[in-house]
LUMTI-273184 format. One line per field, with one value per residue (C-alpha): x negated, y negated, z; residue in one letter; residue number from 0. Coordinates in steps of 0.001 Angstrom, whole numbers. Layout:
residues N
X c(X,...) .
Y c(Y,...) .
Z c(Z,...) .
aa c(A,...) .
i c(NUM,...) .
END
This chain:
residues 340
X c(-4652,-2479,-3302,-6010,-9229,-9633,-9562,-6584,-5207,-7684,-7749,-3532,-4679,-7219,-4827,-1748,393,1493,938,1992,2745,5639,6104,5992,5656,4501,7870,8044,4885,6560,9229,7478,4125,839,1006,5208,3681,920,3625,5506,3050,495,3306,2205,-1219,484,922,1226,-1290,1219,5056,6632,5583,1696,1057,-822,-2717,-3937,-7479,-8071,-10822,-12442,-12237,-15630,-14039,-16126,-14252,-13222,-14092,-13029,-9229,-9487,-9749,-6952,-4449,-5715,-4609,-1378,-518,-1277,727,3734,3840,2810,1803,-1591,-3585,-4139,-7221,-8408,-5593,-3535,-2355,-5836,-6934,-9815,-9528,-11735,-14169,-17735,-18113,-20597,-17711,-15043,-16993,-17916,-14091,-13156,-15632,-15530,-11440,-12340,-14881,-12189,-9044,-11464,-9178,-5907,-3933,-5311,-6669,-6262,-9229,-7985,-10749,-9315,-10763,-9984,-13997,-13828,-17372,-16528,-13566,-16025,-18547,-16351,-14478,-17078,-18241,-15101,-15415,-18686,-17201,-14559,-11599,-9120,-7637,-7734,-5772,-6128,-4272,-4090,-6849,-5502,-6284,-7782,-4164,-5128,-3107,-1706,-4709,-6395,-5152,-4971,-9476,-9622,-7505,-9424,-12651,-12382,-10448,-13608,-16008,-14831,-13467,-10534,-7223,-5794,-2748,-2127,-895,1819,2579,3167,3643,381,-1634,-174,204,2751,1830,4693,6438,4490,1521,1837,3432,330,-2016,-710,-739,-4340,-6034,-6005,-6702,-4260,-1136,831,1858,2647,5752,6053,7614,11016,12282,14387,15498,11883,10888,14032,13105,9450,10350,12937,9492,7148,9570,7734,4184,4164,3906,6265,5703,7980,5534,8281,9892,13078,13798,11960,15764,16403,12926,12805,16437,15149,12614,10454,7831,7384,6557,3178,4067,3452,6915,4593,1885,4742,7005,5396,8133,10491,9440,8583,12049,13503,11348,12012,15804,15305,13257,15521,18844,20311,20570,23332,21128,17930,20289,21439,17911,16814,19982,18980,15293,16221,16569,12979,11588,12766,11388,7631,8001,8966,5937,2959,1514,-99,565,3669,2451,-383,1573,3837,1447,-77,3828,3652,-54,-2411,-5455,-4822,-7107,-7090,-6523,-9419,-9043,-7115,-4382,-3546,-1540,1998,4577,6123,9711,8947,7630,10384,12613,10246,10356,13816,14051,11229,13439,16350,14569,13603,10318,9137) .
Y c(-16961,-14695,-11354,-9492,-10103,-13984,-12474,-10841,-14008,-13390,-9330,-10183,-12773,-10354,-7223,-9231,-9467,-13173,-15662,-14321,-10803,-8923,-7211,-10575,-13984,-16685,-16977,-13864,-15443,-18401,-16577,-13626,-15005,-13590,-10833,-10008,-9503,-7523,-4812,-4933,-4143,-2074,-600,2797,2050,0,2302,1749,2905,5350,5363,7520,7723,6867,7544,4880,8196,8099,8539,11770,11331,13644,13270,11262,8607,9596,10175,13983,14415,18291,17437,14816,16986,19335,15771,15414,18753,18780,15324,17228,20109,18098,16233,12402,10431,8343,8289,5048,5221,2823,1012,-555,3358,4443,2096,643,-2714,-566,834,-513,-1553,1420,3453,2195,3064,7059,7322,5900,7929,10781,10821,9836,13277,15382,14163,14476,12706,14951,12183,8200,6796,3623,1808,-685,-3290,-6523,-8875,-12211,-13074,-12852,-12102,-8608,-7954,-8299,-6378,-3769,-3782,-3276,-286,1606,1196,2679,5468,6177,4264,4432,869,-1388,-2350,-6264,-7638,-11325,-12872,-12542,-15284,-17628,-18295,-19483,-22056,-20668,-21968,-20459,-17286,-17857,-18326,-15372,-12811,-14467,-13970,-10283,-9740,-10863,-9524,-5822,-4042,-1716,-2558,-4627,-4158,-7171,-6098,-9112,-8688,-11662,-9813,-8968,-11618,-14717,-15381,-15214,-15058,-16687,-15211,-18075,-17028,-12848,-13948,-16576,-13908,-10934,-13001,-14897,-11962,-8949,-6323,-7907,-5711,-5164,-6007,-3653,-6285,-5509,-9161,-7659,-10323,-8985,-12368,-13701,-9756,-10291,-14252,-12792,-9836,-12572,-14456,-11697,-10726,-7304,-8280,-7164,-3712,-3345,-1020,-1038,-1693,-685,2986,1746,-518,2135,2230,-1691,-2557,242,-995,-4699,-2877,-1289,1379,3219,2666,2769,5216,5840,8132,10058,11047,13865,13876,13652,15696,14116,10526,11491,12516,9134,7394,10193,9542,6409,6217,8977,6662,8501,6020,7381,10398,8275,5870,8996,10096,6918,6667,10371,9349,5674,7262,8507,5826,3514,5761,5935,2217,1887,909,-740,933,3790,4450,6473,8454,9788,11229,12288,14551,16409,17152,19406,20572,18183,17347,13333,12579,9631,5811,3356,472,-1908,333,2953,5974,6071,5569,8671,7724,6451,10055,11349,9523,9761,14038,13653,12352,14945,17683,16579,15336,18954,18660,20201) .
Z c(-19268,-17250,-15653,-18609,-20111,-21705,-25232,-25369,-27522,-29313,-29837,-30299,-33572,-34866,-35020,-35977,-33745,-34247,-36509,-39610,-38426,-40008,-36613,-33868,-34279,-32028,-30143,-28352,-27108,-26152,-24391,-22530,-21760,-21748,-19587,-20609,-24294,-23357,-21381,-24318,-26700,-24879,-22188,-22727,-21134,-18117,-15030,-11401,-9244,-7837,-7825,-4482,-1093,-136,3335,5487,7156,11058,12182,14474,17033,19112,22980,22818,20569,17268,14270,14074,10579,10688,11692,9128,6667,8152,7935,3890,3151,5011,3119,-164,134,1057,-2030,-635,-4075,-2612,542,1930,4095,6871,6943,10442,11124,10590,13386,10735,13360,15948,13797,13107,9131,9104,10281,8553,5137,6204,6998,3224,1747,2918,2433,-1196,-1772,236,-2142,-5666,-7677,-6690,-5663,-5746,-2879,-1821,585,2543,2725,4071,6646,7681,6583,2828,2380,4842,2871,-670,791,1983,-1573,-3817,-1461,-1693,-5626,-5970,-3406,-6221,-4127,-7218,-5252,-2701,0,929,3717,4301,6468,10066,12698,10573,9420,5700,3784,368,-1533,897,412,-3126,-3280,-688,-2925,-5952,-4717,-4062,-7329,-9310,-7207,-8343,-10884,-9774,-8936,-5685,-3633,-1533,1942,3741,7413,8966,12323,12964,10937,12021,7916,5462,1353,-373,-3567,-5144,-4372,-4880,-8466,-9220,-7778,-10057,-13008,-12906,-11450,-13779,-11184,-8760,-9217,-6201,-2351,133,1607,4880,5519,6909,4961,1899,962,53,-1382,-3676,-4444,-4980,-7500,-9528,-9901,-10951,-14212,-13759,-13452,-9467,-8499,-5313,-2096,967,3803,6303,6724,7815,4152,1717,-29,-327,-1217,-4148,-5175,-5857,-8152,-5667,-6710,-3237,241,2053,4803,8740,8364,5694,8547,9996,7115,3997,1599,3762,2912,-904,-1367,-705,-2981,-5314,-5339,-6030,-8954,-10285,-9585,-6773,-4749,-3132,-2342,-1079,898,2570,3357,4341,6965,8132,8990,11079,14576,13699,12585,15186,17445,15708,16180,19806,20652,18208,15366,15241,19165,18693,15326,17373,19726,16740,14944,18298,18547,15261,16017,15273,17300,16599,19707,21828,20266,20644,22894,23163,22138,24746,25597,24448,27670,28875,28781,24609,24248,25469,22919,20225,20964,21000,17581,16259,17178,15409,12037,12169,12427,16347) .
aa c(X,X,X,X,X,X,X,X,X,X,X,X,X,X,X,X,X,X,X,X,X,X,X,X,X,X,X,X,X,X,X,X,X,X,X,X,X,X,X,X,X,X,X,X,X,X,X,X,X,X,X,X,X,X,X,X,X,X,X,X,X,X,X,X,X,X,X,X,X,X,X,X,X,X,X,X,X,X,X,X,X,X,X,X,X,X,X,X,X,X,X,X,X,X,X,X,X,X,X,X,X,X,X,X,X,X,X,X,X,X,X,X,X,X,X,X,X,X,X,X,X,X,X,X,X,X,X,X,X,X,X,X,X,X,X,X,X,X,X,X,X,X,X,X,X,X,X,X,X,X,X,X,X,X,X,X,X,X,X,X,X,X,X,X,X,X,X,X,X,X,X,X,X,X,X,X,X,X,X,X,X,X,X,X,X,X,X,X,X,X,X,X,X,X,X,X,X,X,X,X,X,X,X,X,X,X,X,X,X,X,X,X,X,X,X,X,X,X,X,X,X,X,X,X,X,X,X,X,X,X,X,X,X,X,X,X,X,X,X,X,X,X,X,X,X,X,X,X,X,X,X,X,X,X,X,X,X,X,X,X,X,X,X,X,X,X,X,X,X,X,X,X,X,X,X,X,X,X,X,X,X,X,X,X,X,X,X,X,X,X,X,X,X,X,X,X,X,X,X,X,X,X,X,X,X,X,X,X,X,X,X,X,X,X,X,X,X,X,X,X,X,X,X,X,X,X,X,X,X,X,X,X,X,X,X,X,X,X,X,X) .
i c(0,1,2,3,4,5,6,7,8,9,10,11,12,13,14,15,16,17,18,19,20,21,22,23,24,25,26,27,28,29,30,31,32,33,34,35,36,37,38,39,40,41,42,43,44,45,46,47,48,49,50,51,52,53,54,55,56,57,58,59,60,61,62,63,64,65,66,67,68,69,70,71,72,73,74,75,76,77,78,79,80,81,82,83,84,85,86,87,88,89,90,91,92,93,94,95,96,97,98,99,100,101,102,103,104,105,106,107,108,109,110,111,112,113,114,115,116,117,118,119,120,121,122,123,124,125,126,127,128,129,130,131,132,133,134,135,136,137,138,139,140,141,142,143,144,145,146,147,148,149,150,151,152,153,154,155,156,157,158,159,160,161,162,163,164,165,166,167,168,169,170,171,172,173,174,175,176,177,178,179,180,181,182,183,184,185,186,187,188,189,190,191,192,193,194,195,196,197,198,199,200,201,202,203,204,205,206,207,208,209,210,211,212,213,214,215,216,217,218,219,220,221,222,223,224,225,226,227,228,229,230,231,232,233,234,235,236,237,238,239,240,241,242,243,244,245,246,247,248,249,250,251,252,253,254,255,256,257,258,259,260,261,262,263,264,265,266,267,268,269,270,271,272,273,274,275,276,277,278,279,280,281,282,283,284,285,286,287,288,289,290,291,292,293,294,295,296,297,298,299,300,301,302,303,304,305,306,307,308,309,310,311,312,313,314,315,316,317,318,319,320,321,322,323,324,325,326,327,328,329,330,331,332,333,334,335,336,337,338,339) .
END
């Protein structure tokens, strides 16, 4: 049936909008497809989850290792007053892979109350045990998550069906919207353009991916597939330009956590055009990036935002301390973004 409710055929028939309609007949049908028809009569009431720059926002902890909920706060604001579009919470930069469930849940809601509906906030959710990532899902709806965040199942190293009944079964075990989250890097698993394009279009609140594939050749092959039925994010700083100009919405950000107008801008450019402008941005912020990335996520960002006054704390094990010669570069390239 595509991507919406069963009886949208039906609601189509009963207000006219083919067979025997003066304004569409059964070939645009035909032609577009379910979901296609549905944008192009009901586009006004399509809209992304966010267009821009959402950061992927760190976890500060106090010297003890408990969540400091009071910094926390502090990071919300900051992100807010710098113009990022969406808040993803609990995510890879949020270290969510050291927290308890219990945890893990406090730290999305209370995100969720301290936001109130300023900006959306996206929950990321995902485990490689699809019962945890349900579970987890349907708690961030009831907190008010306005999305979720769904990465594929790491370890277990799912085939595409797989990933196909995983993604499925969390799609229809709640009620907001899904953005699918691909890094092979880390997971061990790659979702196919296939698959996101399948996904998007049987699952009505399956709308997105963050891509962080590295790959542009498959994001390109993916987005030639969707036809406009996948909401795009760059999942890496360093391709926010390419990814938006192969009809990208935004990026999902660890740039954002120290340079959240900065990062916003880009993605502004682009969805204004300039692309001459947001490739120039985008060039101007590498040598940073590259740095933030010099050694595994979120390691360097840490050590980034207690460079511009932040009391980010100390990362959970097994991720340590950030090498002194890195934080030398990374300080380096702080300075001359303009930002220490």
């Amino acid at each position: 049936m595509g991507r919406y409710q069963d009886s949208f055929l039906f609601d189509l028939y009963l207000n006219g909008y083919f067979y025997g309609s003066s304004e569409f007949s059964v070939e645009p049908l035909i032609v577009y497809g379910v979901t296609d028809l549905y944008r192009i009569i009901f586009k006004e009431e399509i809209m992304a989850i966010f267009k821009g720059a959402g950061v992927a926002i760190a976890t500060p902890f106090k010297e003890n290792g408990e969540v400091n909920y009071e910094e926390f706060e502090c990071l919300i604001e900051f992100q807010i007053e710098n113009g990022t579009d969406a808040i993803i919470v609990c995510g890879t930069t949020g270290e969510a892979a050291t927290m308890s469930e219990k945890e893990h849940m406090e730290v999305v809601k209370f995100c969720i109350e301290k936001v109130n509906k300023r900006i959306p906030v996206i929950a990321g959710t995902g485990s490689n045990c699809t019962q945890t990532a349900i579970e987890l899902s349907q708690l961030a709806e009831e907190y008010g998550a306005d999305a979720v965040l769904q990465v594929t199942p790491y370890y277990n190293k799912a085939t595409q069906e797989g990933l196909c009944a995983h993604f499925g079964a969390v799609a229809d075990a709640i009620n907001i919207p899904i953005i699918l989250y691909n890094v092979p890097s880390r997971t061990g698993c790659n979702i196919l353009p296939e698959t996101v394009v399948k996904l998007c279009r049987e699952k009505k609140n399956i709308v997105g991916i963050k891509d962080a594939t590295g790959n542009i050749a498959q994001t390109s092959r993916m987005m030639q597939l969707a036809e406009g039925c996948v909401d795009l994010y760059s999942g890496n700083d360093d391709e926010i330009v390419p990814i938006m100009s192969v009809g990208g919405l935004g990026v999902i950000s660890v740039l954002s956590n120290v340079a959240p107008k900065q990062t916003h801008d880009i993605c502004q450019k682009c969805l204004d055009g300039d692309y001459a402008a947001a490739r120039e941005l985008q060039f101007k912020a590498l040598p940073l990036v590259k740095a933030l990335f010099s050694e595994v996520n979120p390691i360097p960002v840490k050590s980034a935002l207690k460079m511009i006054g932040f009391e980010a704390g100390p990362l959970r094990l097994p991720l340590t301390e950030m090498e002194d010669a890195h934080k030398e570069v990374l300080k380096d390239e702080m300075k001359k973004y303009g930002l220490i």
